[in-house]
N, C-alpha and C positions, 0 to 999 in steps of 0.2 A: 833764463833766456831774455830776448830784449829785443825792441823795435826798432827802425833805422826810421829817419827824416831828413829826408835830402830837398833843405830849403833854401829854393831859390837861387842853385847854382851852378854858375858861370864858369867853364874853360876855356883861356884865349892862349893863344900859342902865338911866336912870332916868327914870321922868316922875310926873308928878300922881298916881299911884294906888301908887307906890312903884318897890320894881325887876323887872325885867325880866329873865327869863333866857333867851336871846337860843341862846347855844353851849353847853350845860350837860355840862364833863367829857369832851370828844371824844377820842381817841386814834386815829391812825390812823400807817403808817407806810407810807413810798410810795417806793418804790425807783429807782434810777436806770434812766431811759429809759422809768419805766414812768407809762401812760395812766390817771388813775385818775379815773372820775367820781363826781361827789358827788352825788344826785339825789334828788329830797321834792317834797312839796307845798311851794305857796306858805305861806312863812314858820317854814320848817322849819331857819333857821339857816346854810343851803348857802352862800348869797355873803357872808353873816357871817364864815363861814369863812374862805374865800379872800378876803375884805378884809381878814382878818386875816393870812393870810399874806405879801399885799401889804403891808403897813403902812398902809393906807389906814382901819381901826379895829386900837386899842388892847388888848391880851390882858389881860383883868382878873385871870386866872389862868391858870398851865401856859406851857407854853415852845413854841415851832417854831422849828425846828434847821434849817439848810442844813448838808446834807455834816456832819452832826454839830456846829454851830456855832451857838448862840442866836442868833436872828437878832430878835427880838420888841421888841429898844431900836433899830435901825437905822432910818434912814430909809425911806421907799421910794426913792428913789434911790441909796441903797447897799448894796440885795437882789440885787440882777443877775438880777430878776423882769423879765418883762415881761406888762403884760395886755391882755386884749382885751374889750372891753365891747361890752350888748347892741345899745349906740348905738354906732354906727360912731366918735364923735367925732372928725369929720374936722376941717380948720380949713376952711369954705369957701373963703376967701379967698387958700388955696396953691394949689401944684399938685400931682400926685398924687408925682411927686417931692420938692416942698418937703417934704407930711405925713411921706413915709419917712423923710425925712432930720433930720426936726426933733428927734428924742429923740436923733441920733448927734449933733449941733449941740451941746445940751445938758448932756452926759451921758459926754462923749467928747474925750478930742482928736485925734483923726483927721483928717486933711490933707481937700481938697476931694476928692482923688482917689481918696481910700482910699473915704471916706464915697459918692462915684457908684457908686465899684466894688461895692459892698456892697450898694447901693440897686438898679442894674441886675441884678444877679443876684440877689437877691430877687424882684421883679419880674415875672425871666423864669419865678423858680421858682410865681411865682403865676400864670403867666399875664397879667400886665397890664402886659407890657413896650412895647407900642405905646400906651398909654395915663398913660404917664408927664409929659406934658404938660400933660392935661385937669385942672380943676379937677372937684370932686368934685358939682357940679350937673348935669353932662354925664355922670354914670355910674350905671351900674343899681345898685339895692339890690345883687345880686353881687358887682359888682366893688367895689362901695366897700365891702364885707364885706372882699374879698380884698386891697384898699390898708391895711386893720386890720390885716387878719394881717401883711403884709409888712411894715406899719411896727413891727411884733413882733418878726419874724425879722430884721431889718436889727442886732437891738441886741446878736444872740446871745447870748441871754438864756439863766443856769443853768436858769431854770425857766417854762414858758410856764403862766400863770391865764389861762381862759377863763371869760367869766362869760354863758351862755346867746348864744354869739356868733351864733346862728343863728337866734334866735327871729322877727325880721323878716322871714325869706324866705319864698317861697312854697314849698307844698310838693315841688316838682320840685324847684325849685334847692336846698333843704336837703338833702334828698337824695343831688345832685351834689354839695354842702361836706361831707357828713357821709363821702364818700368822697374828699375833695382833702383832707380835714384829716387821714383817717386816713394817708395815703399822705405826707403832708409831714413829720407826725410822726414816722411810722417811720424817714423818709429822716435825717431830723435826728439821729431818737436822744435831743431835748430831753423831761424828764420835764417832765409835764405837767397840770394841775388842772384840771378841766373840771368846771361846774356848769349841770346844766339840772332843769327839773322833765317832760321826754320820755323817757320809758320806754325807746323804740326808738332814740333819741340814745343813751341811756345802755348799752344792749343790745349795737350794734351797734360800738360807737367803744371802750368800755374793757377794758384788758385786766382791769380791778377794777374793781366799782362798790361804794359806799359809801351805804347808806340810811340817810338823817335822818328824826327826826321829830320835831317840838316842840324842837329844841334837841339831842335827843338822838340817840346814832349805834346803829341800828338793827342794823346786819349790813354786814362788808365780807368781799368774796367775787368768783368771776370770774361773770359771768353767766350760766353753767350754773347757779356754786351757790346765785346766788339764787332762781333761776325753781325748780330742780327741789329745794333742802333751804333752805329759808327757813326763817329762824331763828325767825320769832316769824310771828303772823297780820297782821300790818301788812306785813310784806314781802313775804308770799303774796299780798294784795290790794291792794298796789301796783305788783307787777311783772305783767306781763302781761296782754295784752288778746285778750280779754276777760278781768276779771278770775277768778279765780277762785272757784266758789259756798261758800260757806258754808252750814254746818246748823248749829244749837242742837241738842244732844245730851245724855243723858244715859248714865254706864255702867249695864245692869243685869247684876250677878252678872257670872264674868267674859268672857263670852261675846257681848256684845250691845251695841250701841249704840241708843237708844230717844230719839223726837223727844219734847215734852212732852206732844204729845195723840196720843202710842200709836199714833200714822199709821203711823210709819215705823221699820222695826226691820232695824238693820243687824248682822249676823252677823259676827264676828270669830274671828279664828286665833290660837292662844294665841302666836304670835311677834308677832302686832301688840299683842295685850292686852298682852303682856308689856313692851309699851316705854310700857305708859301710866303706869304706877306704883299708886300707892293713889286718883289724880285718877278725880272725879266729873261734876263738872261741865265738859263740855267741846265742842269745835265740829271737827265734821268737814268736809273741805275735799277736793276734786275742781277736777281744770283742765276747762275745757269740751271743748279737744281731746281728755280722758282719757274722756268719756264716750258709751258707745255707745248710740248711738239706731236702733232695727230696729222691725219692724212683727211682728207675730203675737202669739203668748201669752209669759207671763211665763219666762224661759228658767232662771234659778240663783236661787239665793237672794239674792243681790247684784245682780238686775235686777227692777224695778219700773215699774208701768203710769201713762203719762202721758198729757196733752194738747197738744198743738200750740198755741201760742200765738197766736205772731208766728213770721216767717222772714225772715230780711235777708239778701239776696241780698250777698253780697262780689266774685262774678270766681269765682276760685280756691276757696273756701270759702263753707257757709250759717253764719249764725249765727243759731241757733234758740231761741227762749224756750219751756221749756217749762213745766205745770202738773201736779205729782205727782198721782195720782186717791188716795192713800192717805193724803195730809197735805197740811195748808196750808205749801207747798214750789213756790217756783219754782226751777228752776235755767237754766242758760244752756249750749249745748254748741254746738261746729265740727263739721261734717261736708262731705263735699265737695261743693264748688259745682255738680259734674252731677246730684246728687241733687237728685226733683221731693219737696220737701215743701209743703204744705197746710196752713193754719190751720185750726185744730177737728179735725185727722188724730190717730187713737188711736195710741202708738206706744210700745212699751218702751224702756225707757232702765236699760243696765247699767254701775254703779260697781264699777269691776274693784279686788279689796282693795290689789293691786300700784300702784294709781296713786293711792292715796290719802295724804291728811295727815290730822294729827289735833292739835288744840293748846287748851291749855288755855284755857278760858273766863275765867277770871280773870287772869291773868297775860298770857295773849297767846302765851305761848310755845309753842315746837314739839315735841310729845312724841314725832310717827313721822312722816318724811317719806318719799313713794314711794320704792320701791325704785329702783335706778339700774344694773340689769348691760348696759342698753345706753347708758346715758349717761355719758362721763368729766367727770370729778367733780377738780382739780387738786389741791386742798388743803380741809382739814377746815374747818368753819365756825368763824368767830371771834364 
């Protein structure tokens, strides 16, 4: 098996209005065996990427290394890549045998027997070993998901790219894949590129997630450290759902954080003021589970009186919009789903200083993120 290192590189594309900067500068370094997802909004550079490590676009700058080896002038048939797209691209007109077998045909010179042996045990390892017969019209979106991946795993490929392999299924069976793919993964041991723009794909599947945005690499981290120390406010408000509320803030003196129209005035510890710097201009940030929502009078200085908006029932959890009474402020909070809440219900709502972020308004960056003595945290933010 074998690491990838995607140093330092640039995709520029050109059209009618000039160029395009597509990958701007990425650096990422992704170790052997390990699961790492790439995950942004639409057109954030993610499958640029991995087409690029495919050979399937061109590096206008910087290098990716296999196993410490330029790999960026090689073919794609001489990466020992193998990928899996959002389209199954089966060939209709095989069988689901023929498809496995077609890139070892290719690509390979292995005997008939080697390449069945290879094909049935794959197969069985997907589960689609009595269906090696069927042509791919006769199979559910699943299975012909799961004839993808094997015709993958059949090539024993250094390196498996996934490019939103799951985006088609419904939401059960994605579900079901996003636990056969973690589980085939680990069995293999094959490192592995995975691109979606799904949060909870990304959440629950990588040992490392990698956040893009415009082109650019946000925060790579395991998905503790992006949820609970987010490097910048874009990563705060891209991971987790709901996302997390933002305030427009200002410092007053060093002790206070003040909304623009004096509604709302948040009281600070000189450990948290201390990681602000000499910044003024800035935006305070709470997760919605971080925030406690009670009935009666106002309780600390860090709790304030609200309104009931809306309540969206989940199962398991409400998810509550609320209305600050003290500023033009909505926020959004979880509470649990046996809780009876009411629209137009008065209710306090307290931002505990410990679960808070705080990041710079101009920059985006992250000056304090909550504290963490119950959460492990592996490695420092990059």
């Amino acid at each position: 098996m074998t690491g990838v290192t995607i140093d330092s590189v640039t995709k520029t594309f050109q059209d009618s209005n000039g160029e395009i900067v597509a990958v701007d500068d990425v650096t990422i370094d992704i170790e052997d065996g390990e699961f790492l997802v790439l995950v942004g909004p639409s057109g954030c550079g993610k499958s640029t990427t991995l087409r690029m490590v495919a050979g399937l676009e061109t590096v206008t700058d910087g290098s990716i290394k296999l196993d410490g080896q330029s790999i960026e002038h090689r073919q794609p048939k001489d990466r020992n890549v193998a990928m899996v797209f959002q389209s199954y691209a089966l060939y209709p007109h095989m069988t689901v045998r023929e498809n496995m077998r077609f890139g070892l045909e290719e690509s390979t010179d292995l005997s008939d027997e080697e390449m069945d042996s290879r094909v049935e045990e794959s197969a069985e390892m997907m589960g689609i070993g009595d269906l090696l017969d069927r042509k791919p019209s006769d199979l559910s979106g699943g299975q012909q998901q799961r004839v993808a991946l094997g015709r993958a795993i059949v090539r024993d490929p250094e390196v498996f790219l996934m490019d939103e392999p799951l985006s088609n299924l419904d939401a059960k069976l994605r579900s079901q894949m996003r636990t056969e793919l973690q589980r085939i993964q680990q069995e293999l041991g094959v490192t592995t590129i995975y691109v979606t723009h799904d949060q909870t794909e990304a959440m629950t599947m990588s040992d490392r997630i990698a956040v893009l945005n415009e082109g650019r690499l946000m925060q790579v981290g395991t998905p503790l450290e992006c949820y609970h120390r987010p490097a910048n406010r874009f990563v705060a408000d891209f991971i987790g759902e709901p996302s997390m509320n933002f305030l427009d803030v200002e410092r007053r003196g060093d002790d206070a954080l003040v909304t623009s129209d004096d509604g709302f005035t948040y009281p600070l510890s000189s450990a948290v003021a201390g990681d602000l710097g000499d910044a003024t201009d800035l935006v305070l940030g709470v997760r919605p589970e971080d925030l406690v929502v009670g009935g009666g009078q106002t309780a600390d200085k860090h709790t304030l009186s609200a309104t009931i908006d809306v309540v969206e029932p989940m199962g398991d959890d409400n998810v509550v919009y609320l209305q600050l009474a003290a500023a033009d402020v909505s926020l959004v909070a979880t509470v649990d789903g046996m809780r009876r809440l009411e629209s137009g219900e008065s209710v306090t709502v307290g931002l505990p200083e410990d679960a808070i972020h705080v990041f710079d308004r101009t920059s985006g960056d992250a000056l304090h993120n909550r504290r963490l003595e119950t959460v492990e945290v592996d490695q420092p933010i990059q």
